[in-house]
N, C-alpha and C positions, 0 to 999 in steps of 0.2 A: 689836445686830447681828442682820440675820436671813440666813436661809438659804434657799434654793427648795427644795423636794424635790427636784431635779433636781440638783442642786450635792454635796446631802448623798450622795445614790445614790455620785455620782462617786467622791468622799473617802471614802466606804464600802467601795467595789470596792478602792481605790488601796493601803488599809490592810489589806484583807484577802492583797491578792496582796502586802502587805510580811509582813504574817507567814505567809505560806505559805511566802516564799521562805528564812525565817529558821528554820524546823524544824529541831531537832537529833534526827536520829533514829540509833541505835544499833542492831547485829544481831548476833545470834550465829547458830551452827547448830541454829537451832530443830528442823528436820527430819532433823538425827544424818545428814547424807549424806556430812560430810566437811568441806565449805567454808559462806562465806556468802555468799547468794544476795543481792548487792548491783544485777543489774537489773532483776529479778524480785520478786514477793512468795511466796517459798516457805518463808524464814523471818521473816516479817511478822506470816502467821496467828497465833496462840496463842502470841505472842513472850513474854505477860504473865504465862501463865499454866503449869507445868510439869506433864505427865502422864506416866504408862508408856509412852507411845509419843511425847509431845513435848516440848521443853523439850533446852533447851542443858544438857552434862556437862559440866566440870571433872574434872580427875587432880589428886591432888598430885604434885609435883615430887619425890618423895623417892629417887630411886636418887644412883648416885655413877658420874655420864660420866667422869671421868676418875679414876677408882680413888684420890682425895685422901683418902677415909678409911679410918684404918690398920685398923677391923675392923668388922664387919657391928655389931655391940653397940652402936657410935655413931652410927646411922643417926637416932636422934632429935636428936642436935644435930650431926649432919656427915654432912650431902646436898647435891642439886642447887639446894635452895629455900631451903639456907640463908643469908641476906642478900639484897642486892638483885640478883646478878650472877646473869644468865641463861647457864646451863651449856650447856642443852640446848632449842634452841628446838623442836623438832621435838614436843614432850609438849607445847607451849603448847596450850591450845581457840583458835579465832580469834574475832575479833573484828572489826567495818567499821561505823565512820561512813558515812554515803551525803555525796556532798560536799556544799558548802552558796556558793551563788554572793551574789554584793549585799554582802556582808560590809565592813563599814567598815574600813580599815587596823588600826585598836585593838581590833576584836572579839578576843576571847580565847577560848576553852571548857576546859571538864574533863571529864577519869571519874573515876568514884570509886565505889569499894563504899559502899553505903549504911550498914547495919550495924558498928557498930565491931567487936562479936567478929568479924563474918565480913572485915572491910576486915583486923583482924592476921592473918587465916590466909590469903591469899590475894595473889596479885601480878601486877598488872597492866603490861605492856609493850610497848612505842610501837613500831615498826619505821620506819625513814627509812635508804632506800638498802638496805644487806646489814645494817644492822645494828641493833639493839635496844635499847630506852633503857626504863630501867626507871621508870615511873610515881606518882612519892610525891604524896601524898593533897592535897597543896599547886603540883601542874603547873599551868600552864596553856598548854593550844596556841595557837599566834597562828594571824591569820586564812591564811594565806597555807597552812598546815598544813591548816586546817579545807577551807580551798575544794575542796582535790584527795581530803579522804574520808582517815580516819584508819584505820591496818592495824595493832591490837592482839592481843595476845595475853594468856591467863590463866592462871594455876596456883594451884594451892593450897600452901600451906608444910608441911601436914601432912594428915593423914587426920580423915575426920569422929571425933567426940570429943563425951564428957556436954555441953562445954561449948559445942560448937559442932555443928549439925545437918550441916554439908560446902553449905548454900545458902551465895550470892551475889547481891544484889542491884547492878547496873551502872548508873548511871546518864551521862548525858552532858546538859550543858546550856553553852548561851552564854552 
């Protein structure tokens, strides 16, 4: 079987613009303004990389929203981070998929901390509609999810510790 150069160019272009359309790209607030800049490239730049002036924060989650524990002494095992149940969204960092169109009905994706010490100290969660759905290491979004741009949120379960530096690495893939 042969090919013309001209045929190849075509199927070349055809598969380029298939995976351009298929990028999964993730963002935080790289530039600490507040939100993420999902029309823009303002947190695009140095997404990769974290400095004194850029790179996305995390908090831990550790106070107590509704005063459920009975004295400050139990704050390491009775907080807002404890389990999966988001107490308090308002301490989440945010988080945005950019949307993703072409998607086959069966496309799936995920996040997921990379790191396994930093994936147990830390907890990622999905928002749909007013409400929050907490993200275990085994989610996957359907496409229908993926197409409209996913609105996460992050915390930490506890404070940086010997064993753990307080990084997160985020990934998201199809």
């Amino acid at each position: 079987m042969t090919f013309s150069p001209r045929k190849l160019a075509i199927a070349g272009l055809a598969l380029a613009q298939t995976a351009a359309a298929l990028s999964a790209t993730i963002l935080a607030d790289v530039n600490r303004d507040g939100h993420v800049d999902v029309e823009g490239n303002s947190d695009v730049e140095g997404k990769a990389t974290w400095t004194e002036d850029r790179g996305a924060l995390f908090l831990a989650n550790i106070g107590d929203t509704n005063q459920r524990c009975a004295s400050s002494r139990n704050f390491d095992t009775c907080n807002d981070a404890e389990g999966n149940e988001l107490r308090n969204p308002k301490y989440l960092a945010p988080l945005r998929t950019l949307p993703i169109t072409g998607l086959s009905t069966s496309a799936v994706g995920t996040v997921k901390v990379l790191d396994q010490a930093a994936a147990a100290k830390t907890r990622i969660f999905f928002k749909s509609g007013e409400s929050w759905s907490f993200v275990s290491s085994n989610y996957t979004f359907s496409a229908s999810e993926l197409e409209g741009g996913l609105e996460l949120g992050i915390d930490a379960r506890d404070v940086r510790r010997p064993e753990w530096d307080g990084r997160a690495q985020v990934t998201f893939r199809l």
